[in-house]
DOVEX-77941 format. One line per 8 residues: their letters; for each residue x, y, z of C-alpha. Coordinates in steps of 0.2 Angstrom, whole numbers. Layout:
BEGIN
A = X Y Z ~ ... $
This chain:
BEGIN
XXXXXXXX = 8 -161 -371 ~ 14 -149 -360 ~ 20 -159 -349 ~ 26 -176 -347 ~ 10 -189 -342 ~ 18 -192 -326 ~ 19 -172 -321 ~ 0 -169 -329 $
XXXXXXXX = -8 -185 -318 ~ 2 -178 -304 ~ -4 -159 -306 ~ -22 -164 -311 ~ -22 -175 -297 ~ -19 -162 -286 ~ -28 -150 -293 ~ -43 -163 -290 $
XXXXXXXX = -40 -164 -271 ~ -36 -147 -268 ~ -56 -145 -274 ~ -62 -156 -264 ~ -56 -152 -249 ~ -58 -136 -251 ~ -78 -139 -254 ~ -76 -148 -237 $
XXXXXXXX = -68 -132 -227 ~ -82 -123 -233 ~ -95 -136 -228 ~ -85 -135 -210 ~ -92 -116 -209 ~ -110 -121 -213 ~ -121 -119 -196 ~ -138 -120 -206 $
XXXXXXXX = -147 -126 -220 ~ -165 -121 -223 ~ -174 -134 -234 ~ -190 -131 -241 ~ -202 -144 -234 ~ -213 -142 -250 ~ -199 -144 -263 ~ -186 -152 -254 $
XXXXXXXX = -173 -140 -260 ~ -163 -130 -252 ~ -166 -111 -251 ~ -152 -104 -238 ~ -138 -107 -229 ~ -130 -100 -216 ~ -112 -99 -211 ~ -100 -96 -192 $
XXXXXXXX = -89 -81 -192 ~ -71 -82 -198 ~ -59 -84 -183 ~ -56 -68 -172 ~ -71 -63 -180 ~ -64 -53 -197 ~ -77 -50 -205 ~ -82 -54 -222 $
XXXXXXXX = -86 -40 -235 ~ -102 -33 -235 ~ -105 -34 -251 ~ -126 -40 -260 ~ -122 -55 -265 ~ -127 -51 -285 ~ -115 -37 -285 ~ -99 -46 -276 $
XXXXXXXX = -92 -50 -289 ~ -88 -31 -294 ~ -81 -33 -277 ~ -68 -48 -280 ~ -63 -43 -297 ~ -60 -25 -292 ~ -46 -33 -277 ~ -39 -44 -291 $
XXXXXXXX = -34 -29 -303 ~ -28 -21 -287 ~ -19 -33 -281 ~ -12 -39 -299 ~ -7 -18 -300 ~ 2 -19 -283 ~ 10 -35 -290 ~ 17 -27 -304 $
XXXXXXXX = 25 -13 -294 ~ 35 -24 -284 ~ 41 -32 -300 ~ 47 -18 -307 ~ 56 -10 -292 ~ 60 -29 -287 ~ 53 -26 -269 ~ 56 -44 -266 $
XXXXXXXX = 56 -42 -247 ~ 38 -32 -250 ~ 33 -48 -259 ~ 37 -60 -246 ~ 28 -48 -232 ~ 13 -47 -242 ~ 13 -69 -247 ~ 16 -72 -228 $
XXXXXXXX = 3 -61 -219 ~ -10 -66 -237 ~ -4 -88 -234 ~ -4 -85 -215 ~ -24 -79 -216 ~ -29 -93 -229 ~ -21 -106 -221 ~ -29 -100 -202 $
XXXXXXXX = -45 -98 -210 ~ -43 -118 -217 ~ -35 -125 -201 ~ -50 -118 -190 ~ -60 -130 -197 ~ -53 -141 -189 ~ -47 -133 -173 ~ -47 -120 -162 $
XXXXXXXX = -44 -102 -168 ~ -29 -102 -159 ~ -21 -117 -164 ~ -26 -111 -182 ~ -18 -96 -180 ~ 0 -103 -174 ~ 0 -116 -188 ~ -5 -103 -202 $
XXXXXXXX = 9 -92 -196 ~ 21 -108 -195 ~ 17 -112 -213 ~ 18 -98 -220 ~ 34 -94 -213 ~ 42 -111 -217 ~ 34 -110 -234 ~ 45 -95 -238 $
XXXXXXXX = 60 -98 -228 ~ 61 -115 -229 ~ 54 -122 -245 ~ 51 -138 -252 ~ 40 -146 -264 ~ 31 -156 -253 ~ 29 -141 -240 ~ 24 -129 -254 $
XXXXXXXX = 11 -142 -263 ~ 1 -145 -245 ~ 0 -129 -240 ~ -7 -125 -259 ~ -22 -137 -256 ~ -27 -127 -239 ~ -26 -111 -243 ~ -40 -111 -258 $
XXXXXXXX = -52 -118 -245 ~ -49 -105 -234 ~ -50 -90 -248 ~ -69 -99 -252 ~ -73 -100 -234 ~ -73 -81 -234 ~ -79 -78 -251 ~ -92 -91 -255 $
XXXXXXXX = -106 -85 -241 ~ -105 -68 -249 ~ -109 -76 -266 ~ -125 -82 -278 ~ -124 -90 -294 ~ -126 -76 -306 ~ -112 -68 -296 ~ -100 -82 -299 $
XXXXXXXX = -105 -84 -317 ~ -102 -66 -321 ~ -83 -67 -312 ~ -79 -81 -321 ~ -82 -74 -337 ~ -74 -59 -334 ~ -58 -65 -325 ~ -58 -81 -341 $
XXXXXXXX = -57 -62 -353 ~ -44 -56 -342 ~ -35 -70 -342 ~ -35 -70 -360 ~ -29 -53 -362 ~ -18 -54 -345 ~ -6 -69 -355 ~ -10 -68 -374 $
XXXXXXXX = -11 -47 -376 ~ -1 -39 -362 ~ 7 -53 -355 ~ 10 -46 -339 ~ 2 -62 -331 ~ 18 -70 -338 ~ 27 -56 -331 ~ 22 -59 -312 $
XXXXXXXX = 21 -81 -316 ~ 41 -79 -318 ~ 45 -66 -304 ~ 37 -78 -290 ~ 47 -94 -299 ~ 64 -84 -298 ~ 57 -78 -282 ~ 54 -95 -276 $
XXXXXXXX = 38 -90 -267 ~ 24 -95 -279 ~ 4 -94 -278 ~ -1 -109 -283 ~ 5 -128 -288 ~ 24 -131 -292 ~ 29 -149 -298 ~ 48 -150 -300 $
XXXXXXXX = 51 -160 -317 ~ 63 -173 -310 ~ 81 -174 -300 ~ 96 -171 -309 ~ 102 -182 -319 ~ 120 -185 -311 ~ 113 -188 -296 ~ 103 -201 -301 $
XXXXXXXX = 116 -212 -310 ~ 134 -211 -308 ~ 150 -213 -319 ~ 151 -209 -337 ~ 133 -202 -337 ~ 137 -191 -323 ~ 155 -187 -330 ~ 146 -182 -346 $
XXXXXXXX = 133 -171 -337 ~ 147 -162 -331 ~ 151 -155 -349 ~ 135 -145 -349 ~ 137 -128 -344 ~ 134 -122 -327 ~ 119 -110 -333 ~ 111 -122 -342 $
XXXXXXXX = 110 -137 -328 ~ 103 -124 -317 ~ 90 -121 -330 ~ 87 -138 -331 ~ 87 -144 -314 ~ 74 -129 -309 ~ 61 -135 -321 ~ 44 -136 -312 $
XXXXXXXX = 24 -139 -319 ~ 14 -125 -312 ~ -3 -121 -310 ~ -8 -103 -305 ~ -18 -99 -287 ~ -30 -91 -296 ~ -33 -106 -307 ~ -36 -117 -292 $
XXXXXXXX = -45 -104 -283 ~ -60 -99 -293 ~ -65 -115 -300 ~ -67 -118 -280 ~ -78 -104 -275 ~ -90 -109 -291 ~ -91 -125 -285 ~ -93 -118 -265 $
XXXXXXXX = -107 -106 -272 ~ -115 -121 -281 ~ -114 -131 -264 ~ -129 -115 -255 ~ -141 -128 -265 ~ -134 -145 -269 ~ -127 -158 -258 ~ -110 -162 -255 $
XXXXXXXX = -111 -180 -265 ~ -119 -170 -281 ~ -108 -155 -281 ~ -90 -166 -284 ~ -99 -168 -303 ~ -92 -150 -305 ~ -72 -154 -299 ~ -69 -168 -307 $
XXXXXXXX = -76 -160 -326 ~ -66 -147 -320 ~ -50 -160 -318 ~ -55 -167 -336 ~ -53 -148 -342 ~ -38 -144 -335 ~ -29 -163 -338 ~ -36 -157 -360 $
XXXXXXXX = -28 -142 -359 ~ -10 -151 -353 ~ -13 -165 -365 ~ -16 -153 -379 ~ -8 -137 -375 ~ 11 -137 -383 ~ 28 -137 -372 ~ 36 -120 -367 $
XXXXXXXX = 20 -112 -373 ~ 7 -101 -359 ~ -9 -104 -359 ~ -23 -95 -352 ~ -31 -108 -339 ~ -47 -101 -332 ~ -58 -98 -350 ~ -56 -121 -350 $
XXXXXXXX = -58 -122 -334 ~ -73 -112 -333 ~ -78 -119 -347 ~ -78 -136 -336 ~ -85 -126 -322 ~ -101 -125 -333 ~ -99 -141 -342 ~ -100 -150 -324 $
XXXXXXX = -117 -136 -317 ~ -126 -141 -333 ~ -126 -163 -330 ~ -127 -158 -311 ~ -144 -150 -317 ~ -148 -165 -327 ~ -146 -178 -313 $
């Protein structure tokens, strides 16, 4: 395993819920469903502007994905930049104003824009200023819903198809061949302002017993303690974020009840891939979990 059981049930679990409510931020945004009267399927869906109005791309929703792939290899170039010239202060700029607009977009489902707006920018800053792992992981399982709720109107199922194919190859070549998704993974951890799921491993050992287990602790050297002690299960944004918008696109003509089919094969996917993948090892995430994605479209289709 990649993890110990305890770590992998917490990240899938997570992972799980982070789907889900994500699916429900995006059904917050829904302000009509067309269903055919003769079929009784549903044909269109309409969705409320974002708050302040931003706007989303204008973009035909067969071609969108060309849209979002081109901003992910942007944005993964940009990344890159500020790793080699360690623009750390760049980086946190970038996260606060990106978190800050995910986390609005998710609040103002819930409340008033501007309520939204001061949360998001409290988050975000406390996210990066004052982290923890309990502050980190709840803003983690907003933020996706908010991403899909500006995404997944723009969308159509060949569209989300195609992106997952083509990011899942990406991903391949991203941390197998060039390995500068490894690259950007390790920058954010020293960084301590991460995209994505962090799971610490465990407290230190001398503080959770005392005497001569803490006294032989203390032989270990400084560096590798801190190694130790730093230890966390991650999960990428991305990983959590496109599996979401699959299922939101899914969501234009399936219920709510039908559609969690897809998160949960999606949870099974991932929680395979940490049972079988090997400690110390990256792995490429999205070609299993799109892998799920489909697994979990194809018995939706059969129900």
């Amino acid at each position: 395993m990649k993890h110990n059981f305890t770590i992998t049930l917490i990240l899938v679990g997570i992972f799980f819920v982070s789907q889900l409510l994500g699916l429900f931020i995006v059904s917050k945004y829904v302000t009509g469903v067309f269903i055919n009267p003769e079929t009784g399927e549903i044909e269109n869906v309409t969705y409320k502007s974002l708050p302040l109005d931003m706007q989303r791309p204008a973009v035909e929703a067969s071609q969108s994905y060309l849209y979002i792939l081109g901003a992910v290899l942007i944005g993964t170039i940009l990344v890159l930049l500020i790793v080699k010239f360690r623009g750390l202060k760049l980086w946190k700029a970038w996260f606060f104003l990106s978190v800050g607009l995910c986390l609005t977009i998710a609040f103002a489902a819930f409340v008033n824009q501007f309520i939204a707006i001061m949360l998001g920018a409290v988050f975000a800053a406390l996210k990066i200023y004052k982290p923890n792992v309990f502050l980190h992981n709840f803003t983690e399982v907003f933020i996706y819903g908010g991403l899909a709720a500006i995404f997944v109107p723009i969308m159509n199922i060949f569209a989300i198809v195609v992106l997952l194919i083509l990011i899942s190859i990406y991903d391949i070549i991203a941390v197998w061949q060039s390995k500068h998704m490894i690259t950007m993974a390790k920058f954010q951890t020293e960084s301590k302002v991460f995209a994505g799921l962090s799971i610490p491993y465990s407290v230190p050992a001398q503080t959770k017993h005392g005497g001569k287990k803490a006294e032989k602790d203390s032989a270990v050297p400084t560096k590798k303690r801190i190694k130790q002690e730093s230890k966390n299960a991650i999960l990428g944004g991305g990983d959590i974020g496109f599996p979401l918008l699959f299922a939101g696109v899914v969501m234009k003509t399936t219920p709510f009840g039908k559609v969690i089919i897809i998160p949960a094969a999606v949870s099974i996917a991932l929680f395979l891939l940490l049972y079988f993948a090997q400690k110390d090892k990256f792995y490429p995430a999205m070609p299993f979990l799109s892998i799920g994605c489909f697994i979990g479209y194809g018995l939706l289709l059969l129900l």
